[in-house]
C-alpha positions in Angstrom: 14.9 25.2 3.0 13.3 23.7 0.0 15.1 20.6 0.5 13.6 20.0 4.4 10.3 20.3 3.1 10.8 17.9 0.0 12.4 15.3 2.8 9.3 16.0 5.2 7.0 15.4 2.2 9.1 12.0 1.7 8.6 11.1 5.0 5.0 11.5 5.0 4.9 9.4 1.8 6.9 6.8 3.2 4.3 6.2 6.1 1.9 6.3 4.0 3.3 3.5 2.0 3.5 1.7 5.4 0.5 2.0 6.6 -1.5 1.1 2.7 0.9 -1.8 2.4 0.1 -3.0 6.4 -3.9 -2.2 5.7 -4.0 -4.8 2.7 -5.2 -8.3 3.3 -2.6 -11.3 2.7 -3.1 -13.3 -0.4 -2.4 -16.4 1.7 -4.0 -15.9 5.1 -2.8 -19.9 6.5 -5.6 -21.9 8.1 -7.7 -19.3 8.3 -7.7 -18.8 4.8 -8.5 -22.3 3.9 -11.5 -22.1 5.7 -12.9 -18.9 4.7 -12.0 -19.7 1.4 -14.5 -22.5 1.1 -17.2 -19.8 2.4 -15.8 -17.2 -0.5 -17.0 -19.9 -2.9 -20.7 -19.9 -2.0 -20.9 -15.9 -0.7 -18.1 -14.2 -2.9 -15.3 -12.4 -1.3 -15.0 -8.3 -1.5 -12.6 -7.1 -3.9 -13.6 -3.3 -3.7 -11.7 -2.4 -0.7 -8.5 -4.7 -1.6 -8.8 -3.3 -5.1 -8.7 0.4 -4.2 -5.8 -0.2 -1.6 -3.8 -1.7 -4.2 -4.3 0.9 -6.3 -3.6 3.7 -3.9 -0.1 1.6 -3.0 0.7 1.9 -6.4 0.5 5.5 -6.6 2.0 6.2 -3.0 4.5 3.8 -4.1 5.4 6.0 -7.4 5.2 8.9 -5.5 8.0 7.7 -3.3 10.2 6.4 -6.3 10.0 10.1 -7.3 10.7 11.5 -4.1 13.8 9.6 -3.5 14.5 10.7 -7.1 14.7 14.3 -6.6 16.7 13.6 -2.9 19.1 11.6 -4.5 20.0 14.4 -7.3 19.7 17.3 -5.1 
C-alpha cells in the first residue's frame, strides 16, 4: 500500500516537472527572439517569473531524483 502511494506521489511530481519545464521560456526563441531582443535592450526583459520557474524546476526536479530513489530500492 505504501508503495502505490509513493508511485502516485511520483507521478504527480513527474507532471509537475512537465508542465514547470513546458511553462519556461526558450533561451533562444529564433526570429522572434532577435527582434524582441533589440526591444529588451531599451525596456529590459522580466526575469522574475523565468527566475522563480527555474527555481521551482530545480526543486520539483530533486524531488523526483528522490522519488525514483526510494522506487528503485524498494
Amino acid at each position: 500500500m505504501l508503495k502505490g502511494l509513493v508511485t502516485a506521489i511520483h507521478v504527480i511530481i513527474a507532471l509537475g516537472l512537465i508542465a514547470t519545464v513546458l511553462l519556461q521560456s526558450g533561451k533562444s526563441a529564433g526570429l522572434s527572439g532577435a527582434i524582441a531582443g533589440g526591444a529588451e535592450t531599451f525596456f529590459g526583459k522580466k526575469k522574475g517569473l523565468d527566475e522563480k520557474l527555474g527555481r521551482l524546476t530545480a526543486f520539483i526536479a530533486i524531488a523526483f531524483g528522490i522519488t525514483s530513489l526510494v522506487l528503485v530500492v524498494w
